[in-house]
C-alpha positions in Angstrom: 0.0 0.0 0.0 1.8 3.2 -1.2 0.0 6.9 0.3 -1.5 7.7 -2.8 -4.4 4.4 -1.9 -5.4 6.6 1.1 -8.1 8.6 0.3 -7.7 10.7 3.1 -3.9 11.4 1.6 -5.1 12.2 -1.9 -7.7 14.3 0.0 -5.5 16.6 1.5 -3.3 16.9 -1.6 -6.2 18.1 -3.4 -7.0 20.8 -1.2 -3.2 22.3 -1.1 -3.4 22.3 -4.7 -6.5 24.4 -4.9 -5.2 26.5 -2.0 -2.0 27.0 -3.9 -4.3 27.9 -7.2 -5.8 30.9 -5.2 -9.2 32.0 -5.6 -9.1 30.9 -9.7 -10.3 27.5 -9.6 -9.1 25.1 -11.8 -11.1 22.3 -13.8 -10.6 18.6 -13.0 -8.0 18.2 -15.6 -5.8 20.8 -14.8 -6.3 20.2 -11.0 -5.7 16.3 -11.6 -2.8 17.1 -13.6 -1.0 19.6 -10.9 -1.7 17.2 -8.0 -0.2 14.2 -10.0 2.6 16.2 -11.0 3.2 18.0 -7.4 3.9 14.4 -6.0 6.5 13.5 -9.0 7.7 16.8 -10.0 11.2 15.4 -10.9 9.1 14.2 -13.9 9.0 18.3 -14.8 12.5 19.5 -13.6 14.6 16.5 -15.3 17.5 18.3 -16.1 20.6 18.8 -14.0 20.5 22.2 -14.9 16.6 23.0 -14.4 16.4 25.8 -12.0 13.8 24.0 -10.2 15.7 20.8 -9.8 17.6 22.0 -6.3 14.6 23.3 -4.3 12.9 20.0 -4.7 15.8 17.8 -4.2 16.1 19.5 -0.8 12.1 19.2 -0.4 12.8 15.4 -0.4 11.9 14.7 -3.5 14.0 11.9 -5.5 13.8 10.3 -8.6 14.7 7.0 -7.7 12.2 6.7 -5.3 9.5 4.0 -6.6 7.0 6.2 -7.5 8.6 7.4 -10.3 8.8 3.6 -11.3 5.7 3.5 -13.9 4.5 7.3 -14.2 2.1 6.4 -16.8 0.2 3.9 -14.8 0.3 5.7 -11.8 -1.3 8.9 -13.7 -4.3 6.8 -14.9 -4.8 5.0 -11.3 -4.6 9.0 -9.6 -7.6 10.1 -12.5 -9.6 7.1 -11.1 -9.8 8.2 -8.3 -10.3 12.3 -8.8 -13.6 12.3 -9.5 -14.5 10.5 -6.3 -12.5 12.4 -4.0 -13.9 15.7 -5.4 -17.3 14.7 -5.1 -16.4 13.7 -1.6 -14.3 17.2 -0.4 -17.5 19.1 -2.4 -20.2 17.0 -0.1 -17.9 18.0 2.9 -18.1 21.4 2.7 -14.4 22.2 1.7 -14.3 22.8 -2.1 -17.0 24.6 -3.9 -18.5 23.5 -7.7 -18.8 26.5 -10.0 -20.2 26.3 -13.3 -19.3 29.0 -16.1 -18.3 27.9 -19.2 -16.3 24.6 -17.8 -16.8 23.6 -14.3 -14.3 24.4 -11.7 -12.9 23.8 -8.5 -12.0 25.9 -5.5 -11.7 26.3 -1.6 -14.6 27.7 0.5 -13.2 28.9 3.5 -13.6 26.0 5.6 -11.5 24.1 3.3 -8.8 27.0 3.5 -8.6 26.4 6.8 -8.1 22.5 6.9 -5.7 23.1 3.7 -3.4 25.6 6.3 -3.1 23.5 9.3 -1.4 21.1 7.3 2.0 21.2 8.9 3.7 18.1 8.3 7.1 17.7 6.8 5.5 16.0 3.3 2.5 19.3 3.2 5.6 21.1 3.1 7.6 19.5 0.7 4.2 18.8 -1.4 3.5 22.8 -1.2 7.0 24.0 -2.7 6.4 21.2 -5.7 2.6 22.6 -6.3 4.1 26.0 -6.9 6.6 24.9 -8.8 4.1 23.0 -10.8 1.5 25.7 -10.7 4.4 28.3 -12.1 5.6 26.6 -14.7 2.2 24.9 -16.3 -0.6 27.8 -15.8 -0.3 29.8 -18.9 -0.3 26.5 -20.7 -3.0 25.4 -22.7 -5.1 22.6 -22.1 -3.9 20.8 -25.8 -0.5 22.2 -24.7 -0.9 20.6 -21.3 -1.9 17.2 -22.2 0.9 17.1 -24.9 3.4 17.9 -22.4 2.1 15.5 -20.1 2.9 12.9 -22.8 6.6 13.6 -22.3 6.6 13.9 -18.1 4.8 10.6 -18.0 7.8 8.8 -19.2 10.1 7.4 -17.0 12.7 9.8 -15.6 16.5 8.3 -15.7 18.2 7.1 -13.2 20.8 9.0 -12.3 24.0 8.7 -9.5 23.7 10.5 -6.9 26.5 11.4 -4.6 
């Protein structure tokens, strides 16, 4: 059992995602596509030379870690399970359903609250990858997004590490 079969895990990612979106809301693609990177976001930084790469190596995050075994199979298995755990955090109370155009997601203000007392080591870590994520991928397009999520869901290298 890895965290990502908790609901109560995937959850909580869910809301710092939103509360790192802001007051925007984001659809369930986007949303599912930031939370999934935000917990493999050595898929985005790759390169030894990404700018990104040393702030989430010192927020714990490692490619050679297992989860970054399969990313692919992993991504599908995280979309099954969106739906669901929105539906759930929506009947809750803590994210709100909005309707204009595309439906979208965001934080009332008792999920706000849960989303910052989140103050383990991982809601940190999780928090400097979902802005990094955030950063990088908002002004992309959706057709642009899901093409570049073609490329991040391949398996990252292996490298030495020191």
């Amino acid at each position: 059992m890895t965290p990502e079969d908790l609901t109560a895990f995937r959850q909580a990612r869910l809301l710092l995602v939103l509360q790192a979106a802001g007051g925007d809301g984001l659809d369930a693609e986007r949303l599912g596509v930031y939370e999934f990177l935000a917990g493999h976001p050595l898929l985005l930084a790759r390169g030894d030379d990404d700018p990104d790469r040393l702030a989430l190596r010192l927020a714990g995050f490692d490619e050679r870690a297992t989860a970054y075994e399969s990313p692919a199979q992993r991504f599908v298995t995280a979309q099954l399970h969106l739906g669901r755990d929105l539906g759930a955090l929506v009947g809750r109370g803590l994210v709100a359903v909005a309707a204009g155009g595309r439906v979208t997601y965001r934080l009332t203000d008792e999920g706000a609250t849960m989303a910052s007392r989140f103050t383990a080591m991982y809601a940190q870590s999780y928090i400097t990858a979902v802005r990094i994520v955030i950063r990088r991928l908002r002004r992309l397009s959706g057709r642009k997004l899901r093409e570049g999520l073609r490329t991040w869901l391949l398996p990252v290298p292996v490298k030495d590490v020191p």
